[in-house]
C-alpha positions as CSV (number, residue, x, y, z in Angstrom):
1,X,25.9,30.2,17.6
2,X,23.8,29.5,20.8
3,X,24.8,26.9,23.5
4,X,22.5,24.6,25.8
5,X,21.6,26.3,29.4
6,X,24.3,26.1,31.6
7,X,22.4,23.6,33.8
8,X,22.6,21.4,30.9
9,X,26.2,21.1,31.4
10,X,25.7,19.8,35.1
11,X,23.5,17.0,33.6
12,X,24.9,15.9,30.7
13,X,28.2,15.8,33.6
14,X,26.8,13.6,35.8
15,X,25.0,11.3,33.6
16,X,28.0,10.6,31.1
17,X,30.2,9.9,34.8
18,X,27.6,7.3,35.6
19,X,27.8,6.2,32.4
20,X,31.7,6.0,32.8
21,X,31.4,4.3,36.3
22,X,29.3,1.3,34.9
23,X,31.9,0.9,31.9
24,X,35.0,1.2,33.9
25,X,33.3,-1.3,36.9
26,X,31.8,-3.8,34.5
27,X,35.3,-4.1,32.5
28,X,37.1,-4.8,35.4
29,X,34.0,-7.8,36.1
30,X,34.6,-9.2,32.8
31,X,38.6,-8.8,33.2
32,X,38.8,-11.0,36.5
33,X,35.8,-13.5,35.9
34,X,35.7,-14.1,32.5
35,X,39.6,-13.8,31.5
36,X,41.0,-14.4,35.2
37,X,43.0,-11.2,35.1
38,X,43.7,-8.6,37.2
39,X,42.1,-8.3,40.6
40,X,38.8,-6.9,42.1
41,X,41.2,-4.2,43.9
42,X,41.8,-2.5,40.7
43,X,38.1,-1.3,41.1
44,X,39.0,1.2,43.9
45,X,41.2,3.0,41.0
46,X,39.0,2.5,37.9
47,X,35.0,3.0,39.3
48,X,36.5,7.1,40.2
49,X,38.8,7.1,37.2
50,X,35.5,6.0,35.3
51,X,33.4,8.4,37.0
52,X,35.6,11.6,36.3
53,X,36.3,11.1,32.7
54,X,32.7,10.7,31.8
55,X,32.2,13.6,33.3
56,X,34.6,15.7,32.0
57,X,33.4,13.9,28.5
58,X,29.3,15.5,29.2
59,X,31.4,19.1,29.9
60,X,33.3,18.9,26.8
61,X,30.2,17.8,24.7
62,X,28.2,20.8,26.4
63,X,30.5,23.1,24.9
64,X,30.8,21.3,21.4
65,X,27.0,21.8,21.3
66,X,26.2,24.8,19.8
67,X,22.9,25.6,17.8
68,X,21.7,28.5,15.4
69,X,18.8,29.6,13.8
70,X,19.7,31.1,10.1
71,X,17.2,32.7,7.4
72,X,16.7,29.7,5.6
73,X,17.5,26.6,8.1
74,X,18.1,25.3,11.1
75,X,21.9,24.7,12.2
76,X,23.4,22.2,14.6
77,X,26.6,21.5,15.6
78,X,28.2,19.0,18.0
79,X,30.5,16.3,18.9
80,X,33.9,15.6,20.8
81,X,36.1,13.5,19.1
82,X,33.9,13.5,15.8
83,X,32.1,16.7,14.7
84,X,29.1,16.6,13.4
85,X,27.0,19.4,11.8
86,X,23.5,20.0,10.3
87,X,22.0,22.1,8.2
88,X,18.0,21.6,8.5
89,X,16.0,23.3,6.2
90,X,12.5,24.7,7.5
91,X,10.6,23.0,4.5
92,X,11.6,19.8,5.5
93,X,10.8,20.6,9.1
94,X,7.7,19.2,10.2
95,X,7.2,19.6,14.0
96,X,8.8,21.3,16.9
97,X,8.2,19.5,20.2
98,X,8.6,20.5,23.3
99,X,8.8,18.2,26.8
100,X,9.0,19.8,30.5
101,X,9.5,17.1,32.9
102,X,8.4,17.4,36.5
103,X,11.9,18.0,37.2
104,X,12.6,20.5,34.4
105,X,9.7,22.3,35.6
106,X,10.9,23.0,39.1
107,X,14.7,24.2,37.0
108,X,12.7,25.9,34.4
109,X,14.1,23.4,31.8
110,X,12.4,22.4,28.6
111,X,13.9,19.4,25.8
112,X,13.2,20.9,22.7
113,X,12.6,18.0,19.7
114,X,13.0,18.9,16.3
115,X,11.1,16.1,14.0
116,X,11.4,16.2,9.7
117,X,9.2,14.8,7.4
118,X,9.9,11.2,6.3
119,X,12.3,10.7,9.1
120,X,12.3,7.5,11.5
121,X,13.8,9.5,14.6
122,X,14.5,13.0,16.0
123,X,16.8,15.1,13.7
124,X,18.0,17.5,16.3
125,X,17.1,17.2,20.2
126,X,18.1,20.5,22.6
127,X,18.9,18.7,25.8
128,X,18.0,21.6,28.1
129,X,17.2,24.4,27.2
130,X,15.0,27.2,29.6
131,X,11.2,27.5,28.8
132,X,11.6,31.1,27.4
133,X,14.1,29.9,25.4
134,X,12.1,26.8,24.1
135,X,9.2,28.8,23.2
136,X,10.9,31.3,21.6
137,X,12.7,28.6,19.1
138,X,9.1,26.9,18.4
139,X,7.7,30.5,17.6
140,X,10.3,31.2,15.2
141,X,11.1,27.9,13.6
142,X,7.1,27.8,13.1
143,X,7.3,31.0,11.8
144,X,9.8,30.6,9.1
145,X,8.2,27.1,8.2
146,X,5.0,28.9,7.2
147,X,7.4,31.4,5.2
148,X,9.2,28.4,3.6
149,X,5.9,27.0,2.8
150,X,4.8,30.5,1.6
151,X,7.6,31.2,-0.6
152,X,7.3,27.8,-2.7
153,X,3.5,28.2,-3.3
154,X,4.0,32.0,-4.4
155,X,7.2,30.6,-6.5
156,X,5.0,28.0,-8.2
157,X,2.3,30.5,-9.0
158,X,4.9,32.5,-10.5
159,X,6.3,29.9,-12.9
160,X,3.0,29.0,-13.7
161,X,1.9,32.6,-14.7
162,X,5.7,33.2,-16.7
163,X,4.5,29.4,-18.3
164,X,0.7,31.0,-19.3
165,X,2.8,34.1,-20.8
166,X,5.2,32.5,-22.9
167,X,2.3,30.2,-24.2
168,X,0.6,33.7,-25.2
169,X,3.4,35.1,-27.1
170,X,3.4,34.8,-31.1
171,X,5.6,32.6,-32.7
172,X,8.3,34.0,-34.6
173,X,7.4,34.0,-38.2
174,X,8.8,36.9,-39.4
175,X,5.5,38.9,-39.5
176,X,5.3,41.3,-37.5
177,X,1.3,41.3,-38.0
178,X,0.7,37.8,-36.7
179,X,-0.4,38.8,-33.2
180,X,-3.6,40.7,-34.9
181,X,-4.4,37.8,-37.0
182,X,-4.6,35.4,-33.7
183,X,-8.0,34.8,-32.5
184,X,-9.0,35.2,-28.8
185,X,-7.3,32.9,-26.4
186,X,-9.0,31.2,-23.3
187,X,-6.7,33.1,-21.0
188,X,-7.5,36.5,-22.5
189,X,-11.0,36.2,-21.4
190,X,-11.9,37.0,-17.6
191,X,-11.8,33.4,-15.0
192,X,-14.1,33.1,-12.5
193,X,-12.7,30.5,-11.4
194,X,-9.3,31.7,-11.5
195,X,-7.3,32.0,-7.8
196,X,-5.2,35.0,-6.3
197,X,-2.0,34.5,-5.6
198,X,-1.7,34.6,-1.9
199,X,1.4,36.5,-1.8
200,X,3.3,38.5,-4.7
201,X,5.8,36.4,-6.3
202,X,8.8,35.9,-4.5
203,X,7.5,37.8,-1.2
204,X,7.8,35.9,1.9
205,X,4.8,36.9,4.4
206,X,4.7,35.7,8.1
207,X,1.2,35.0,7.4
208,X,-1.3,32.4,5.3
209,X,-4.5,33.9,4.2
210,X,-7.7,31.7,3.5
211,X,-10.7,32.4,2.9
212,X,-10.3,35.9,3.6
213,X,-9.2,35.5,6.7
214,X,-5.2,36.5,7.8
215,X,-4.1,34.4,10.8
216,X,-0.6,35.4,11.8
217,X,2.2,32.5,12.5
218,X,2.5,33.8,16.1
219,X,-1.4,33.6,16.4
220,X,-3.2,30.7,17.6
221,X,-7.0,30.3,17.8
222,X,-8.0,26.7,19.9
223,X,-10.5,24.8,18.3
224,X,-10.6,22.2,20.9
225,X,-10.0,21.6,24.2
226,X,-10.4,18.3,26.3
227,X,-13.2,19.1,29.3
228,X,-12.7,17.4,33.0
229,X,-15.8,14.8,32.4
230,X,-14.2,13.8,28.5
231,X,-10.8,13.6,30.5
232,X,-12.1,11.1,33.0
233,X,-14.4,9.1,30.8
234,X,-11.1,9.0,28.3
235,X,-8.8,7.8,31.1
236,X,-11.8,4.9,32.2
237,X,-12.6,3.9,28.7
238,X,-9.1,3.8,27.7
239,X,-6.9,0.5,27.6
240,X,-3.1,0.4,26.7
241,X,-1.9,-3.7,27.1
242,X,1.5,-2.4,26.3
243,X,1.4,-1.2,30.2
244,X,1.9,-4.8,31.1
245,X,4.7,-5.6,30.0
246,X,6.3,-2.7,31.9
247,X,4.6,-4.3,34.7
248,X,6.2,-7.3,34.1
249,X,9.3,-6.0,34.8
250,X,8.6,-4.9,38.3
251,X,7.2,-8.2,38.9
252,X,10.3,-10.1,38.4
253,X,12.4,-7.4,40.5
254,X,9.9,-8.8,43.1
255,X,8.6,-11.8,42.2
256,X,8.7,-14.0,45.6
257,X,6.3,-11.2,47.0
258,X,4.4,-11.1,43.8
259,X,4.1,-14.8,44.1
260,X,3.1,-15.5,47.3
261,X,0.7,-12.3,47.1
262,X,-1.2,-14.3,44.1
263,X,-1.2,-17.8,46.2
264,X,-3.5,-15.9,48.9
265,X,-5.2,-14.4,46.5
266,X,-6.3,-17.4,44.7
267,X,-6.4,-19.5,48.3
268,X,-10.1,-19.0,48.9
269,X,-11.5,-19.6,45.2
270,X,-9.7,-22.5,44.6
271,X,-6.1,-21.9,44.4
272,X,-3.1,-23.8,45.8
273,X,-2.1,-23.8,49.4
274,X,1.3,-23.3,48.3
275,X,3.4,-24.1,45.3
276,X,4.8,-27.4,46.4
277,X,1.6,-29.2,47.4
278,X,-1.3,-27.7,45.0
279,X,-2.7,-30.0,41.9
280,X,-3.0,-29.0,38.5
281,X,-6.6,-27.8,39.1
282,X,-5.3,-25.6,41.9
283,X,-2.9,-24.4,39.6
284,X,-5.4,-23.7,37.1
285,X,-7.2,-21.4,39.5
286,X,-4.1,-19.9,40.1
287,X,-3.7,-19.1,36.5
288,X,-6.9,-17.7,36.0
289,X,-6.6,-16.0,39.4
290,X,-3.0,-14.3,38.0
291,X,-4.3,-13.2,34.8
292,X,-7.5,-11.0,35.8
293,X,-5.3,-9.7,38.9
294,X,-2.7,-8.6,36.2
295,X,-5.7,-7.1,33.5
296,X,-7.1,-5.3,36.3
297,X,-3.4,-3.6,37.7
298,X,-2.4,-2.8,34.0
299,X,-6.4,-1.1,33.1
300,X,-5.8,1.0,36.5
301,X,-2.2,1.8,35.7
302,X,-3.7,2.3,32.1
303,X,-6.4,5.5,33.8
304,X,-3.3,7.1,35.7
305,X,-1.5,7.3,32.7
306,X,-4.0,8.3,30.2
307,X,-5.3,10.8,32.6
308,X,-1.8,12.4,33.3
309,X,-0.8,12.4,29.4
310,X,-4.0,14.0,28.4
311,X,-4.6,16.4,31.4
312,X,-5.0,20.0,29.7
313,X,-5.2,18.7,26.1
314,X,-5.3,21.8,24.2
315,X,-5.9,21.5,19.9
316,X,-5.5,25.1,18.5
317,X,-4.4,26.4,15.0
318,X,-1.0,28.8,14.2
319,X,-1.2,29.6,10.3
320,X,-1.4,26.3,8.4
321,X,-0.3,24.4,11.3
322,X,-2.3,22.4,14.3
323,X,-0.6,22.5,17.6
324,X,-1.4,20.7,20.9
325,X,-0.3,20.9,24.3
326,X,-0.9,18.1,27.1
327,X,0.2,16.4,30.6
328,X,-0.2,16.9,33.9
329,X,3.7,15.9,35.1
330,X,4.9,15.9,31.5
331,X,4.0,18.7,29.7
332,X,4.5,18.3,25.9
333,X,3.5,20.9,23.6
334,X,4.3,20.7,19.5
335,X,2.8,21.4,15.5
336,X,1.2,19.2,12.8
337,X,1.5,20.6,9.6
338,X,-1.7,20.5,7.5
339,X,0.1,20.0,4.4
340,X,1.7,16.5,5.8
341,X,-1.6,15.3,6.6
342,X,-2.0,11.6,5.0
343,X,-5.3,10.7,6.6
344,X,-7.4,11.5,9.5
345,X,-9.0,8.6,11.8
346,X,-11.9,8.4,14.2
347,X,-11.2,5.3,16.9
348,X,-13.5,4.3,19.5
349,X,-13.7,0.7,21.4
350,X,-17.1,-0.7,22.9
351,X,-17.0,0.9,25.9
352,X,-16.7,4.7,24.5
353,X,-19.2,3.3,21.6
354,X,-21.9,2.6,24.6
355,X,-21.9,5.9,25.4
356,X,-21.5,7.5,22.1
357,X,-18.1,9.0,22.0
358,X,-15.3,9.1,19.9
359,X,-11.7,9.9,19.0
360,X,-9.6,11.6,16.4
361,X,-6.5,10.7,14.9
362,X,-4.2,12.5,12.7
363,X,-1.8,10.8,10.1
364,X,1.3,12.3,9.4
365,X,4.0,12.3,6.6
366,X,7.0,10.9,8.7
367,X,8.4,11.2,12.3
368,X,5.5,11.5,15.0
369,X,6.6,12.8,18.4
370,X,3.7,11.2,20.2
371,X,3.6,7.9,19.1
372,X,6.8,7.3,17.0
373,X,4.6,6.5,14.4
374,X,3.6,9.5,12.6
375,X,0.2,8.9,14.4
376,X,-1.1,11.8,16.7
377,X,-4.1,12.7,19.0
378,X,-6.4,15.6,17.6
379,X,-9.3,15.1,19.6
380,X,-8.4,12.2,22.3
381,X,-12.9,12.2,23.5
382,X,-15.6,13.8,22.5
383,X,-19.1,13.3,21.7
384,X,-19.2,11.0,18.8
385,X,-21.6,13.4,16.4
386,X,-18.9,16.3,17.2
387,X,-16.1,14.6,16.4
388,X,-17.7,13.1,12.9
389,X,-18.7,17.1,12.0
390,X,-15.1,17.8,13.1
391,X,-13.8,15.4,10.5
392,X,-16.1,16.1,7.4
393,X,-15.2,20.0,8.0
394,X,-11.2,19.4,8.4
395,X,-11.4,17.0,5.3
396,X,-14.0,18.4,3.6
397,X,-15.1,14.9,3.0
398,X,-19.2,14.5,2.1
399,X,-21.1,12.2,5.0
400,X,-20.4,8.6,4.0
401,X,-23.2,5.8,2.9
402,X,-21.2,2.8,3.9
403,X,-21.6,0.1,2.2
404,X,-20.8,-3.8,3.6
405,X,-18.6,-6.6,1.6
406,X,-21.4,-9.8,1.0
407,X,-23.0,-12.0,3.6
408,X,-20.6,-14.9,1.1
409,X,-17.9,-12.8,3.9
410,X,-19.9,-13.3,7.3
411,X,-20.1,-16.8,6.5
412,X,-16.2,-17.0,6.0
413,X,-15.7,-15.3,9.7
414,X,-17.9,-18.4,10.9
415,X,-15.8,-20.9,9.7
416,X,-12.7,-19.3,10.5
417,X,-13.6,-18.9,14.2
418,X,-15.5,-22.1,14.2
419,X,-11.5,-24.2,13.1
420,X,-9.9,-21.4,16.3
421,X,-12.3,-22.6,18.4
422,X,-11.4,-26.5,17.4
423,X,-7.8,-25.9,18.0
424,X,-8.8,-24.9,21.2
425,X,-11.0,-27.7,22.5
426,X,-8.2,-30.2,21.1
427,X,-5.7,-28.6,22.9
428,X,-7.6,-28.7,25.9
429,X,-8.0,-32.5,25.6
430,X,-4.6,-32.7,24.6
431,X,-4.1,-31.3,28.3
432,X,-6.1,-33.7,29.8
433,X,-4.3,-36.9,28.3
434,X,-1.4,-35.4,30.4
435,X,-2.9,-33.9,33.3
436,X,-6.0,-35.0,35.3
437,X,-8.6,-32.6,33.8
438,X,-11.6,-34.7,33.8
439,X,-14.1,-32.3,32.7
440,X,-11.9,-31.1,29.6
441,X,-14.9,-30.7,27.2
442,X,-16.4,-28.1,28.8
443,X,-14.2,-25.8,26.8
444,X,-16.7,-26.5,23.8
445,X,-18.7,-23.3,25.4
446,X,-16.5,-21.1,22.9
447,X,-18.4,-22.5,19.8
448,X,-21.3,-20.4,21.7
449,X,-18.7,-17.3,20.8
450,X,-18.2,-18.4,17.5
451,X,-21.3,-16.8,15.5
452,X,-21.5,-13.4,17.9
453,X,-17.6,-12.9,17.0
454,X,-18.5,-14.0,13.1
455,X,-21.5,-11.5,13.0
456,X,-19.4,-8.4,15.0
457,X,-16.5,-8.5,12.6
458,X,-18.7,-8.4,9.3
459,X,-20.9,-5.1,10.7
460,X,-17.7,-3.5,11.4
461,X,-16.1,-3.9,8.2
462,X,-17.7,-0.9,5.8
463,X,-16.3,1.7,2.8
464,X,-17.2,4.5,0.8
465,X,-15.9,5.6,-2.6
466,X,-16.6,9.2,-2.0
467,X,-16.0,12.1,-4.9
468,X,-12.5,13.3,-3.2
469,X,-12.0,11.1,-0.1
470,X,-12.3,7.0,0.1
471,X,-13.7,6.0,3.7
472,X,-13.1,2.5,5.3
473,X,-14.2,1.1,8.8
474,X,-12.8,-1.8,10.4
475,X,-12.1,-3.4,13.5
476,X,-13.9,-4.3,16.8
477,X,-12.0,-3.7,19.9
478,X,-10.7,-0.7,18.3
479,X,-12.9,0.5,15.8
480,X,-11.3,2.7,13.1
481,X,-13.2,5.0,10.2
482,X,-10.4,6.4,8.4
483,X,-11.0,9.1,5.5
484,X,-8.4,9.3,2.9
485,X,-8.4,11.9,0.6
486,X,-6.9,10.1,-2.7
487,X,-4.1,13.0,-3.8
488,X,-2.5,11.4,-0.7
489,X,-3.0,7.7,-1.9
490,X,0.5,6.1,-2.7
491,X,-0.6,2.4,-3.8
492,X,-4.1,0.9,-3.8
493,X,-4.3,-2.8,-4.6
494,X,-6.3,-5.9,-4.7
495,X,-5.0,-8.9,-2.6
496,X,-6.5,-12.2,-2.8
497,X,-5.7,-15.3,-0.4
498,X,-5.7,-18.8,-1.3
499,X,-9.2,-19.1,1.0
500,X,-10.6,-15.5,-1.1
501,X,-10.1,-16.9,-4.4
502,X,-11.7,-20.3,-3.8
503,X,-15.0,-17.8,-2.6
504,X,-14.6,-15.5,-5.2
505,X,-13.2,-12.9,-2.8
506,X,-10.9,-10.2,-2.3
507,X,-9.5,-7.1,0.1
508,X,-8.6,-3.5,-1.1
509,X,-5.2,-2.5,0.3
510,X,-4.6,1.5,0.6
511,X,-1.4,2.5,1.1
512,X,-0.3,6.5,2.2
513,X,2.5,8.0,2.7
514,X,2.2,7.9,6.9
515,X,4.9,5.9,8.4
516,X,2.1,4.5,10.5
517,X,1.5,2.2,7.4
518,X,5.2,0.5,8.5
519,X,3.9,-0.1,12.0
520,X,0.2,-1.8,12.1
521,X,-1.5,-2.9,8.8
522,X,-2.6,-0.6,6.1
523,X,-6.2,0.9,5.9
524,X,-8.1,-2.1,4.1
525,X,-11.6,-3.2,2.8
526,X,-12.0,-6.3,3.8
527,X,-13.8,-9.7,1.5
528,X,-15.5,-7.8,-1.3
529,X,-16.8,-10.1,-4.2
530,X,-13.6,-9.8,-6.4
531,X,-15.8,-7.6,-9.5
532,X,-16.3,-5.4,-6.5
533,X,-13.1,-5.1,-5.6
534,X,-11.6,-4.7,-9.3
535,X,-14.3,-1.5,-9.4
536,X,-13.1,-0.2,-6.2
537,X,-9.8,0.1,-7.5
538,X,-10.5,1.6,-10.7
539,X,-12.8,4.1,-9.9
540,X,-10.1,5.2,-6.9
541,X,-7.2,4.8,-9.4
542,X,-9.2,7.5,-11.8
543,X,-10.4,9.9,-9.3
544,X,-6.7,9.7,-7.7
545,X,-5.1,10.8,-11.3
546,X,-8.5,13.6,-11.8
547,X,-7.1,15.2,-8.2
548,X,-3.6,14.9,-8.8
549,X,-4.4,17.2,-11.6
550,X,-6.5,19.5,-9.9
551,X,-3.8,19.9,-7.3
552,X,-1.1,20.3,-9.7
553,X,-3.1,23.0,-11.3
554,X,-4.0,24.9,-8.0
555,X,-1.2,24.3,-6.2
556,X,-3.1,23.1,-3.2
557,X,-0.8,22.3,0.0
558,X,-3.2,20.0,1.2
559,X,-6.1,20.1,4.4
560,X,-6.7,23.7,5.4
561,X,-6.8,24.5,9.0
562,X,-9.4,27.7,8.2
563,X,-12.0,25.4,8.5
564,X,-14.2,26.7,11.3
């Protein structure tokens, strides 16, 4: 069994003794405030008291962690007062991720992550290793996940060859003749068609071989790699809202300077003098004023971060696996096995689509390390006709003819944006029966948004019922094309609203096995006449069961990566 690197000891010390100083100094809080007992001085003894057993707790745990890589899994062991230990199997293991922090890089630390498929979390999480260390343990684990993955295909193959044999042999009917009387069988003639085993049965190579071509698990060939002007024009056409509300929290650390920063900010357009003598239409500037100060903070903060999470993005292949490596003060390097591959999505927003550029996501079965959803970055930017040829040749999907629900839908996005923008204007005047807002129906100027908004949302809703792979686009702001080969379809339903079935109307829900699916809404076709809809789902229904067959009889693990 292997242990952490000793340095690991020294952090996991001091940050379970901070941990224990906060426990012992807030119980004595709630001891003499809440219950009135005891006194304050009792924290001169408890905060170091606190302090030295939670260290002396991160020692203990240091040497109670202890980790080991076996033949056929992946073994962890540790706890204090409760032991814990795990026996991971490389099959189920679906990426090894590994995370150098600025800080870690100057100690020559690495966090090595250890992801399975259909889990929610990280299974196992090395909390520090040294970067020899962690690259040697995402090598090997790799390694003996291809060999895992090896050994069930050639073990299938082999049952299905003992299954085609015992098929061939003669009944027993007591002549011993009855083999010459049988007439040819199907398998006694040559197949053209018929594959080679990769591997002998029960062998266990360190290789996959496609195509013809051997790549090694230790061998990586990139097939993509992020250039300085994609970085940039990633970082400036990229927008992550979700950096606001970390913003927010700074703001109320500060908020008197934050405050009296937007007040002089706003001054000279309109805004209050101060807070005490301003009128609600000063305070309506001030509003305004507030909310495009705080866009325009969180879309810079957004280009700093994008640009230091993507800085080196690297896309290569390692046998059947994809790995990456990124960041500029983070470094994070890890796998995405083809065979957990759900479905494969290009995104782009207005902005990149102005200029013609696109990205790639990947859907995975289960845990993703860089999103928590199962959802991860294959090609963040890149020309937009690249990225397409990129997809069709890693799904060996055909170029789509979109097609677009009925014009019965665009009329349906008019009305429903026409009522929103009603709400709005009658809770504008509903403002104005409160507050002096004499010019209240100027907010009518959104019904001038109404049919623009209608119109963009029907354009951008379009599918495909391909041979192997169903294709459906939707979305504005963040446009997605997602192509989803149907052995990995789980569910695929027709939903109808109260609104769809008085309009003869109805959506196309596809569900996958990507844990994505639990976090944003499903890949849908939106608002097809419902005969369309019924057709859609029976022709994907039949061409799921025709590839489920295919796959069952070929053993196919799913997208190759020998696709270039």
């Amino acid at each position: 069994m292997n242990r952490l690197h000793p340095l690991a000891a020294v952090t996991q010390g001091f940050q379970r003794a901070l941990a224990g100083l906060f426990l012992a100094t807030t119980a004595i809080t709630l001891l003499t405030t809440l219950l009135e007992f005891g006194s304050t001085s009792w924290m001169i003894v408890a905060a170091p008291v606190g302090f030295v057993l939670g260290g002396l707790y991160g020692v203990v745990y240091y040497f109670r962690y202890e980790y080991e890589v076996t033949e056929t899994t992946f073994d962890v062991s540790s706890g204090v007062f409760s032991r814990r230990s795990r026996e991971i199997p490389y099959r189920r293991i679906q990426n090894v991720d590994v995370r150098i922090g600025v800080v870690q890089r100057l100690l020559g630390l690495a966090v090595v992550s250890i992801e399975t498929a259909g889990g929610g979390q990280t299974e196992a999480m090395l909390n520090f290793v040294s970067e020899d260390e962690a690259t040697r343990l995402q090598h090997d684990i790799r390694r003996r996940t291809a060999r895992a993955t090896d050994s069930r295909s050639s073990a299938s193959e082999s049952d299905r060859e003992h299954a085609r044999a015992m098929d061939d042999e003669p009944e027993a009917t007591g002549d011993p003749d009855s083999s010459d009387r049988r007439g040819p069988s199907d398998d006694d003639q040559p197949r053209s068609d018929e594959r080679t085993p990769q591997t002998p049965p029960g062998a266990q190579p360190d290789y996959a071989q496609q195509d013809g071509y051997t790549q090694h698990a230790d061998d990586t060939q990139s097939l993509f790699d992020l250039e300085a002007r994609e970085l940039l024009l990633y970082s400036f056409t990229s927008f992550r809202p979700a950096l606001g509300a970390a913003l927010l929290f700074f703001v109320f650390i500060a908020i008197d300077p934050v405050i009296n920063h937007l007040v002089t900010v706003a001054q000279p357009v309109g805004g209050p003098t101060d807070l005490e003598t301003g009128t609600v239409g000063n305070y309506g500037v001030l509003t305004i004023v507030s909310a495009l100060y705080g866009i325009a903070i969180t879309y810079l903060v957004s280009v700093a971060y994008t640009f230091g999470a993507y800085y080196g993005f690297n896309l290569s292949r390692a046998g059947r696996d994809f790995v990456y490596e990124r960041g500029l003060l983070q470094r994070y390097s890890g796998s995405i096995p083809s065979e957990k591959i759900q479905s494969v999505t290009v995104t782009d927003n207005p902005l990149q689509r102005l200029i013609d550029y696109a990205g790639m996501w990947i859907e995975t079965a289960g845990y993703g390390p860089e999103s928590g959803s199962g959802s991860q970055s294959a090609v963040p930017l890149a020309e937009k006709d690249r990225v397409y040829e990129f997809t069709e040749r890693l799904t060996g999907a055909e170029t789509p003819q979109f097609q677009n629900p009925p014009t019965l839908a665009r009329r349906r996005y008019l009305a429903r944006y026409s009522i929103i923008a009603g709400v709005f204007v009658a809770a504008v005047f509903g403002v104005s029966l409160v507050a002096s807002l004499e010019q209240w129906y100027l907010a009518a100027i959104v019904f001038v948004c109404v049919p623009p908004a209608a119109h963009l949302r029907y354009v951008n809703i379009q599918y495909f019922v391909g041979e192997d792979h169903l294709v459906i686009r939707r979305g504005f702001w963040r446009r997605r094309t997602t192509v989803i080969p149907y052995y990995r379809v789980q569910t695929i339903s027709t939903h109808r609203s109260v609104f769809q079935r008085r309009l003869g109307l109805a959506s196309v829900v596809v569900d996958t096995a990507s844990s994505s699916s639990f976090s944003m809404a499903a890949p849908t076709i939106y608002d097809l006449e419902l005969e369309d809809a019924r057709a859609v789902t029976e022709t994907s229904r039949k061409r799921l069961q025709r590839s489920l067959r295919e796959r069952a009889s070929e053993d196919d693990l799913g997208l190759t990566v020998d696709f270039t």
